[in-house]
C-alpha positions in Angstrom: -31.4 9.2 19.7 -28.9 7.0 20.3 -25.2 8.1 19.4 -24.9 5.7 16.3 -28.7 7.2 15.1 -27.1 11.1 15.7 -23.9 10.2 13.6 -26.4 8.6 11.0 -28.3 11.3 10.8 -25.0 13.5 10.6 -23.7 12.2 7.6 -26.8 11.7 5.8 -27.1 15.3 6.6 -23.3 16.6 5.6 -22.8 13.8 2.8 -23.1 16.4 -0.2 -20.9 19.0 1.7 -18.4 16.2 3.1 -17.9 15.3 -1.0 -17.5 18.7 -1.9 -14.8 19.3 0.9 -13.2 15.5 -0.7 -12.6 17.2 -4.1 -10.4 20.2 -3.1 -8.4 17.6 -1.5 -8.3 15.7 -4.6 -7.8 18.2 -6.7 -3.9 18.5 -5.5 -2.0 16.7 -7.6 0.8 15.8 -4.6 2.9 13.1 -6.6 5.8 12.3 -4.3 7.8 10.6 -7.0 7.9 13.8 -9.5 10.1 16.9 -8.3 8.0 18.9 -10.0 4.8 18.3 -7.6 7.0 19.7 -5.1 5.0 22.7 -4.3 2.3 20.1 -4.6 3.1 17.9 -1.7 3.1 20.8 0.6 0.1 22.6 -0.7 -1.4 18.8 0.4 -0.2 19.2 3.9 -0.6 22.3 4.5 -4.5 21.4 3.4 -4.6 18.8 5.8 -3.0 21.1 8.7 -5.5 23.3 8.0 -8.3 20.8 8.3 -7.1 19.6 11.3 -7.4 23.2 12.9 -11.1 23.4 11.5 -11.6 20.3 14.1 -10.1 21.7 17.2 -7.3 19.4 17.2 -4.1 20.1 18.9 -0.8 20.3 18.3 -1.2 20.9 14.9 2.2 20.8 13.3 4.0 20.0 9.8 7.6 19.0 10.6 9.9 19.0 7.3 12.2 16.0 6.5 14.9 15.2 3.8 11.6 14.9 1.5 8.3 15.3 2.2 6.8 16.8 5.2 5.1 15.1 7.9 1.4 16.4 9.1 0.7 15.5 12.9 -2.0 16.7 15.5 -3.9 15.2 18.2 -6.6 15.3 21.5 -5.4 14.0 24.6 -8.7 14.6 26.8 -10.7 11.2 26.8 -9.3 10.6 30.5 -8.7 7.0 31.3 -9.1 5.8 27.5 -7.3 4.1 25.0 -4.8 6.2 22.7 -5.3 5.5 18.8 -2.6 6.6 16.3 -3.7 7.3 12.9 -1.7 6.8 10.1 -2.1 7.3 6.8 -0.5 9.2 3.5 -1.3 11.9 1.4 1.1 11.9 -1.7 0.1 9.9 -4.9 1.0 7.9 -7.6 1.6 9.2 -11.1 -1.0 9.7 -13.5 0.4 8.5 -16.7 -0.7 6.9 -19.4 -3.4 10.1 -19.4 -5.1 8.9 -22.5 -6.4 6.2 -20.7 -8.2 8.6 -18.2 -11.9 9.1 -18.9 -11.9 12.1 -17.7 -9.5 14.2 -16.1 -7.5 12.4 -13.2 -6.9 15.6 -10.6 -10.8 16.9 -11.5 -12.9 14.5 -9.1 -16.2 12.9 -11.2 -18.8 10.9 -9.9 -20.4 8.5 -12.3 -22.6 5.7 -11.1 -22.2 6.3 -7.2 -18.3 6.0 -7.7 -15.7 9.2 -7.1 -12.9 9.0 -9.8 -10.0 10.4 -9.4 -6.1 9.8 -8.4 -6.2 9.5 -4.5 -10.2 8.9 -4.6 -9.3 5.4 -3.0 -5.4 5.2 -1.9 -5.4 7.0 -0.1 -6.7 10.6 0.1 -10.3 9.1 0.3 -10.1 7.4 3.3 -7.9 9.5 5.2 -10.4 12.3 4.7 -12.9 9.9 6.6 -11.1 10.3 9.5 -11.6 13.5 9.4 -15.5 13.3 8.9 -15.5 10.6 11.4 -14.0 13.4 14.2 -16.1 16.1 12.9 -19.2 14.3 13.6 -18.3 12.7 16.7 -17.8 16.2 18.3 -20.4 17.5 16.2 -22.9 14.8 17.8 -21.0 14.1 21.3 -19.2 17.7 22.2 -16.2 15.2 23.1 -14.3 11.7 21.5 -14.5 7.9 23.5 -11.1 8.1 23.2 -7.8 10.2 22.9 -6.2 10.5 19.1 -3.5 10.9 17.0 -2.7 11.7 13.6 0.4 11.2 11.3 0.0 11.6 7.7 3.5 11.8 5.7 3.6 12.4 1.8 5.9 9.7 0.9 4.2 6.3 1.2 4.2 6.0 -2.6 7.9 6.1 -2.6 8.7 3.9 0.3 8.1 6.4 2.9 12.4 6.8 3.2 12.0 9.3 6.0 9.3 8.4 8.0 11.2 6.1 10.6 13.5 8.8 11.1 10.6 10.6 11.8 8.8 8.1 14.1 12.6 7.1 15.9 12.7 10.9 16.9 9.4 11.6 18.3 8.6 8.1 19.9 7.2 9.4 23.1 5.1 12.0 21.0 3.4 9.2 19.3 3.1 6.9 21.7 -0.7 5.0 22.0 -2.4 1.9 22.6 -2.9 1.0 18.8 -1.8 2.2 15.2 -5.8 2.6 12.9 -4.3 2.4 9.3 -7.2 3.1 6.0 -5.4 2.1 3.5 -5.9 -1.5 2.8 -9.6 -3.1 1.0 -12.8 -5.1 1.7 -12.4 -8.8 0.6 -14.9 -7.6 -2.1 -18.2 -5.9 -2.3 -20.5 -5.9 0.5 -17.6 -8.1 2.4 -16.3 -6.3 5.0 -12.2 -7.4 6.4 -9.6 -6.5 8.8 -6.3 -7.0 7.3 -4.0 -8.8 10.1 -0.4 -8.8 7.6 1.0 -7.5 4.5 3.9 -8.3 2.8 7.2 -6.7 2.4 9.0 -5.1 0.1 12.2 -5.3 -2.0 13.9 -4.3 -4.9 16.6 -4.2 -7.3 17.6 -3.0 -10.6 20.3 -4.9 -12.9 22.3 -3.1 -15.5 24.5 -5.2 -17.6 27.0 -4.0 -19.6 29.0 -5.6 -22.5 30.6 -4.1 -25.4 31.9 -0.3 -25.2 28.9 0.7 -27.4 26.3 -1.0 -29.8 27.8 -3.3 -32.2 27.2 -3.8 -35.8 25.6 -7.4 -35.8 26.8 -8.4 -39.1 30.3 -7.8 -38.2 30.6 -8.7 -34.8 27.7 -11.2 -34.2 28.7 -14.2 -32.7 31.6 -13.1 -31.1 30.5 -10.5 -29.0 28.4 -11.1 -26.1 24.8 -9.5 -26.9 23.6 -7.6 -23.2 20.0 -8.7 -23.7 20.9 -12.2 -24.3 23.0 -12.2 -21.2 20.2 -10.3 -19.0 17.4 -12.8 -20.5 19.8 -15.7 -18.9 19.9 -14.2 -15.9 16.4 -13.6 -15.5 15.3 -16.8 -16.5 17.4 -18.1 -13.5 15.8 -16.9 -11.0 12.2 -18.9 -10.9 11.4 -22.6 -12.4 8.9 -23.5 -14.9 6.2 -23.6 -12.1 7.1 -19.8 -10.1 9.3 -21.4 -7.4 12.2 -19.1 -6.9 15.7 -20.3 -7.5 17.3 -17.6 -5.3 19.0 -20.2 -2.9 18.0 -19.8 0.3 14.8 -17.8 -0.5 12.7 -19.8 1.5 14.3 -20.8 4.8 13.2 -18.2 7.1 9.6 -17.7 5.6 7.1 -18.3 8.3 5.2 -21.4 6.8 1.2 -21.0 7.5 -0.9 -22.4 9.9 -3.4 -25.0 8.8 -5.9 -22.7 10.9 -5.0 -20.0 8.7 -5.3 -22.6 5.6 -8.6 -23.6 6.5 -9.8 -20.0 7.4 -8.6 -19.3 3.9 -10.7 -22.1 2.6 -13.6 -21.2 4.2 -13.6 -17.6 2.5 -15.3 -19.5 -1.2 -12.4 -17.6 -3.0 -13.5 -18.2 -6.6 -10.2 -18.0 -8.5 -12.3 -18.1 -11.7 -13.5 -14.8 -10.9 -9.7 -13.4 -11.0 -8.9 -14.8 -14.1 -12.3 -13.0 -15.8 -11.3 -9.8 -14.0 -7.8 -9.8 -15.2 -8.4 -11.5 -18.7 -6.3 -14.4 -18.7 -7.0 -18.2 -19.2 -4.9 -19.9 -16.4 -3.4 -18.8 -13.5 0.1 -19.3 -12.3 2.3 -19.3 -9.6 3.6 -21.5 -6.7 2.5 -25.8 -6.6 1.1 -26.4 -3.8 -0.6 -23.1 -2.9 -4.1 -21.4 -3.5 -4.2 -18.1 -5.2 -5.0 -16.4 -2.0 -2.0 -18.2 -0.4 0.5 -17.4 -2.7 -0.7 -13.5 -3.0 -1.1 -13.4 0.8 1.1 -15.4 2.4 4.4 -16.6 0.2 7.2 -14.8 -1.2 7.6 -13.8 -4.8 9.9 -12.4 -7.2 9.0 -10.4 -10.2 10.2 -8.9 -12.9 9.0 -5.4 -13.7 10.6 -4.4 -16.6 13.4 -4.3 -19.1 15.1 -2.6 -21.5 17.6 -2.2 -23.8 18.8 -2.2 -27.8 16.5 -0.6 -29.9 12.9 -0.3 -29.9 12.2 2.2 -32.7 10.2 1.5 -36.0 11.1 -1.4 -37.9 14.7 -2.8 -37.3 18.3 -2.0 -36.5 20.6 -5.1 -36.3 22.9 -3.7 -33.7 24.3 -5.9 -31.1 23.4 -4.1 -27.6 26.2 -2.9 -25.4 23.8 -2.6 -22.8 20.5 -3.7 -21.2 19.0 -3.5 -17.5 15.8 -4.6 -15.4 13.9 -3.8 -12.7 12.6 -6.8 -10.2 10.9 -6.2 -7.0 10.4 -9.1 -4.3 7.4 -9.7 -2.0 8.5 -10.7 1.3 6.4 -12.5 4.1 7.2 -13.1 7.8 10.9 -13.5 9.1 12.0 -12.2 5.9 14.6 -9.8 5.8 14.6 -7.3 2.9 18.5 -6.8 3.5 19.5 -10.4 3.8 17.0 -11.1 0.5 19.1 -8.0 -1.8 22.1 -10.0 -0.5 20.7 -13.6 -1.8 19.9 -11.6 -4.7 23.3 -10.7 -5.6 25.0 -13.5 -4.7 22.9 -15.4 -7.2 23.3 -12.9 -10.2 26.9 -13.3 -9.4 26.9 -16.9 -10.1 24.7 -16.7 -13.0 26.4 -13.6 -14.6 27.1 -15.0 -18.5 30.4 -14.5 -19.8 31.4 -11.5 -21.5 29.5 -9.2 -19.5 30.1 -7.3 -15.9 26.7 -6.3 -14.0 26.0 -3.4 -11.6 23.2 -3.7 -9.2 21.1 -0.5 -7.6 18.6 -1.1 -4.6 15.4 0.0 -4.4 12.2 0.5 -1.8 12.9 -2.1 1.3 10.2 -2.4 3.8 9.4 -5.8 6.3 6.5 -7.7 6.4 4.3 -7.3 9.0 1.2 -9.7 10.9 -0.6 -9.4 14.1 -2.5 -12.3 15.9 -6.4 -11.9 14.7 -7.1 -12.9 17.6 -6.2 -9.2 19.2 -9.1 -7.8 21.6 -8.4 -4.3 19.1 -8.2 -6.6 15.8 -11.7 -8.1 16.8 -13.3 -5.0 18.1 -12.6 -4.0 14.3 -14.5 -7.0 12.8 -17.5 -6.4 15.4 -17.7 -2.8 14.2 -17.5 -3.7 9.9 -20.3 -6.1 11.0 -22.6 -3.6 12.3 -22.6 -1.6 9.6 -22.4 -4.1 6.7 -24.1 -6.8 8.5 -21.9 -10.0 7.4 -19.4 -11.3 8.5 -15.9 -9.8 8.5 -13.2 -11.5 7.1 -9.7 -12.0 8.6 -7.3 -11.6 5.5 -3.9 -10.8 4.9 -2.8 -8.5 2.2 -0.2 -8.8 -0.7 0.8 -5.3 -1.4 3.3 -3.3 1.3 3.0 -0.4 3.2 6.3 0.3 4.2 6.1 1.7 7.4 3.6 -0.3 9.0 6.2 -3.0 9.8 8.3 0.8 11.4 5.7 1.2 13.7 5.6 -2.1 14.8 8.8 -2.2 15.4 9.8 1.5 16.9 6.8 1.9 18.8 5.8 -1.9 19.7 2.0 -1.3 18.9 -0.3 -3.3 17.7 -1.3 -2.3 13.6 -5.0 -2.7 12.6 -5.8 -2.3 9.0 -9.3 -1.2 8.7 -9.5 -0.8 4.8 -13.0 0.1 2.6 -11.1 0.2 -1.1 -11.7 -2.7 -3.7 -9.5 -4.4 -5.4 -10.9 -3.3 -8.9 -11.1 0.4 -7.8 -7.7 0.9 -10.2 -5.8 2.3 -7.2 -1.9 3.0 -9.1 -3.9 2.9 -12.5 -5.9 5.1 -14.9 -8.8 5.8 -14.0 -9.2 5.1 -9.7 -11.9 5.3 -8.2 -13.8 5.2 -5.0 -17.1 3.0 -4.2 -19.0 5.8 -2.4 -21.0 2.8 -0.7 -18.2 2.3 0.9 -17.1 6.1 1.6 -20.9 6.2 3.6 -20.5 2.8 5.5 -17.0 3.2 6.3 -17.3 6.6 8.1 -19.9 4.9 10.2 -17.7 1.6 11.1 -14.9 3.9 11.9 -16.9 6.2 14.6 -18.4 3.1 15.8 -14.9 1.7 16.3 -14.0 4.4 18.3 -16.4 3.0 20.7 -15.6 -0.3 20.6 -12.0 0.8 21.7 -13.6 2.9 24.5 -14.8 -0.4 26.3 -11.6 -1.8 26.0 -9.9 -0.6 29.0 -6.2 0.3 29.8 
C-alpha cells in the first residue's frame, strides 16, 4: 500500500479509540480566564506532556510563566528536511450561560456525527490531530518526512500575555522553516481554505464618572450631568450612520486591498443572504463601499461590547447615575498598530468627553495583524494537500478573528505562518453549545499527514 492508503487504513482503524482518547482531553475544563481552573490549566498540560511522551517525542518539557504554562517537545531526525513548528492552545473559553448547554459542556456528546463540547473545535480538537497525525505516521512509516516542533501555551483565550516572552527567550529553540497553526476554519462545508491573514486585536474599557454617588432624579435632574448620557455621547461619536469610524486617523496606515484580492474574493460566490439567515437579521451593516467578506476580512472595525451602569433591577429607580462604563474592542488589519490605535482612541474620547464628567480608560488584549503572500511554495503546498482529501478547490481567505501571537511569531522568529484550519463558522466556538464536525476531524487528520509530505519535497 501506498503511504496515504496505510494512514487511511490507520485511522479508519484507530477512529473509535482516537475519540475516546479526544474526550479525556475534553473533559478538562482548563479556562485560562477563571483563577479557579488553575489546577485546571496544568492538569491540561501536563495531559498533553504526557501525550507527547506516549509518541516518542523529545524534549518533552512544560516551562512555567507569569500565567499559564507552556507545553513543548519535538524530533529533530528527518535529516536534510524542512523544520515545522506547531502551534496551537489548550486553555478555553468560559462556559456560561450553562442553561443554554444541551448537555453538559466538559462531558464530550456526539449527536449526529458532531462532538460537542467546550474545546471540541477551538481548539483542543484540532490540536489533538496533530497528535493522531504523528502517531500514525510512525505507526505506518517507523519515521516522519520531516523534523517537528510543538508549542502549545494555555493562554490564547486571554491574549496569550506571556507567550512572546516565551518565544523571545527560547528563539534558537524554536527555530524552523514554517509555523502549522489549527486553529482557524473551512470557508464552509465541504470547502476546504488556507487562511493567509487575520486581523488584530485591541481593546479598551471607558469608565465615566460624574456625581460622587447616584442622584435622586427629581431633585437634581437637569442639573447634574447623568454618566450614561455622557457615555452614550461618547459612544455614538466614534462611527457614522453607515459604520465608518470617526476615530481620526483610523484609517491612514490600513493596507488598502488589492483588486486581485477583490476579485479572488468575488470569485468565492459569497452569498451574504445566507449570513443574514444564519444570524437572524434582515439587513446587514457595515462599511460603504465594501462586501461582507471585505469588511470582516480585510478592514478595521470598532465595536462596542458592552455597557453598564444605573440600575437594572425590577421595575424602576429614578436615580441619576454617578457612574457608567463600556467595553470596546477594535479589529485591526495590516500596518495597523494596536498601540498607536489605543492612543487615537484616547485622544478622541478626550475631545468628545461631555461636560460634567472626568473619564478613566483601562487597556485591554493588543495583538497585530498578520498576512502572508498566498502565493508561498508552504502556503500552496497546503491548498494541494486540502484538495486531495476534499477534492475541490481550496480557497485562499483571510480571517477576521485574532490569534494573538501569530503576528509574535512572525515577527520574533521571521517565519512564514500557515493556517490550516478544519472548524466552521457555525460550530459555536466561544458559545454554548460548540461543537466539532467529525467529517472534518476524519478528513483533516489525513490533509495534515499528507502535508507533511508536501513539505518534505520542498527542499531547504
Amino acid at each position: 500500500m501506498t503511504n496515504v492508503q496505510q494512514l487511511d487504513a490507520y485511522f479508519t482503524e484507530h477512529r473509535e479509540a482516537h475519540l475516546n482518547e479526544l474526550n479525556e482531553f475534553l473533559r478538562i475544563p482548563s479556562i485560562s480566564s477563571l483563577s479557579e481552573h488553575k489546577g485546571d490549566i496544568q492538569n491540561a498540560a501536563e495531559w498533553l506532556a504526557n501525550a507527547f511522551k506516549k509518541l516518542n517525542l523529545e524534549n518533552v518539557s512544560i516551562t512555567q510563566t507569569a500565567g499559564h504554562p507552556v507545553v513543548y517537545a519535538d524530533w529533530l531526525h528527518a535529516e536534510g528536511k524542512p523544520t515545522i513548528l506547531f502551534y496551537g492552545h489548550y486553555d478555553v473559553q468560559p462556559v456560561d450561560p450553562l442553561n443554554l448547554w444541551e448537555t453538559e459542556p466538559f462531558n464530550p456528546t456526539i449527536r449526529d456525527n458532531k462532538l460537542f463540547a467546550r474545546g471540541a473545535s477551538d481548539d483542543k480538537g484540532q490540536v489533538f490531530m496533530h497528535l493522531k497525525m504523528i502517531e500514525a505516521l510512525f505507526a505506518t512509516t517507523g519515521t516522519l518526512p520531516v523534523n517537528v516542533k510543538f508549542i502549545y501555551e494555555g493562554e490564547e483565550e486571554i491574549g496569550s500575555p506571556n507567550l512572546p516572552a516565551y518565544v523571545e527567550e527560547h528563539k534558537e529553540k524554536l527555530a524552523a522553516d514554517l509555523i502549522l497553526i489549527s486553529d482557524t476554519g473551512l470557508y464552509g462545508p465541504g470547502k476546504p481554505a488556507v487562511c493567509y491573514g487575520l486581523r488584530g486585536l485591541t481593546g479598551v474599557q471607558i469608565d465615566v464618572h460624574g456625581a460622587k454617588g447616584d442622584l435622586h432624579s427629581g431633585l437634581y435632574g437637569g442639573g447634574v450631568q447623568n454618566a450614561i448620557h455622557a457615555l452614550a455621547d461618547i459612544l455614538a461619536s466614534f462611527r457614522d450612520e453607515h459604520g465608518t469610524i470617526q476615530v481620526e486617523g483610523f484609517y491612514d496606515n490600513v493596507l488598502p486591498l488589492t483588486e486581485e484580492e477583490r476579485e479572488a474574493y468575488r470569485a468565492l460566490g459569497f452569498d451574504e443572504e445566507s449570513v443574514k439567515e444564519e444570524v437572524g437579521v434582515k439587513e446587514l451593516f457595515g462599511e460603504a463601499g465594501y462586501s461582507y467578506l471585505e469588511r470582516t476580512w480585510a478592514r478595521p472595525t470598532l465595536e462596542v461590547n458592552g455597557v453598564f451602569g444605573g440600575f437594572s433591577g425590577e421595575g424602576i429607580k429614578t436615580v441619576l447615575p454617578a457612574e457608567a462604563s463600556a467595553k470596546i474592542t477594535c479589529r485591526l488589519v495590516p500596518n495597523q498598530e494596536p498601540d498607536e490605535i489605543v492612543a487615537l482612541l484616547k485622544a478622541h474620547i478626550e475631545k468628545h468627553k461631555p461636560t460634567g464628567v472626568e473619564v478613566t480608560i483601562s487597556e485591554f488584549d493588543k495583538g497585530r495583524p498578520f498576512l502572508t503572500p498566498f502565493d508561498h511554495p508552504f502556503i500552496q503546498a497546503a491548498g494541494r494537500s486540502y484538495e486531495k482529501v476534499y477534492n475541490v478547490p481550496t480557497a485562499y481567505t483571510r480571517g477576521g478573528g485574532s490569534i494573538p501571537i501569530v503576528a509574535a511569531f512572525d515577527e520574533i522568529l521571521e517565519l512564514p505562518v500557515v493556517l490550516m484550519g478544519f472548524g466552521l463558522s457555525s460550530e459555536n466556538f466561544h458559545a454554548p453549545n460548540e461543537h466539532f464536525h467529525l467529517e472534518n476531524f476524519d478528513k483533516g487528520l489525513r490533509v495534515l499527514s499528507d502535508y507533511l509530505f508536501e513539505v518534505a519535497e520542498l527542499q531547504k
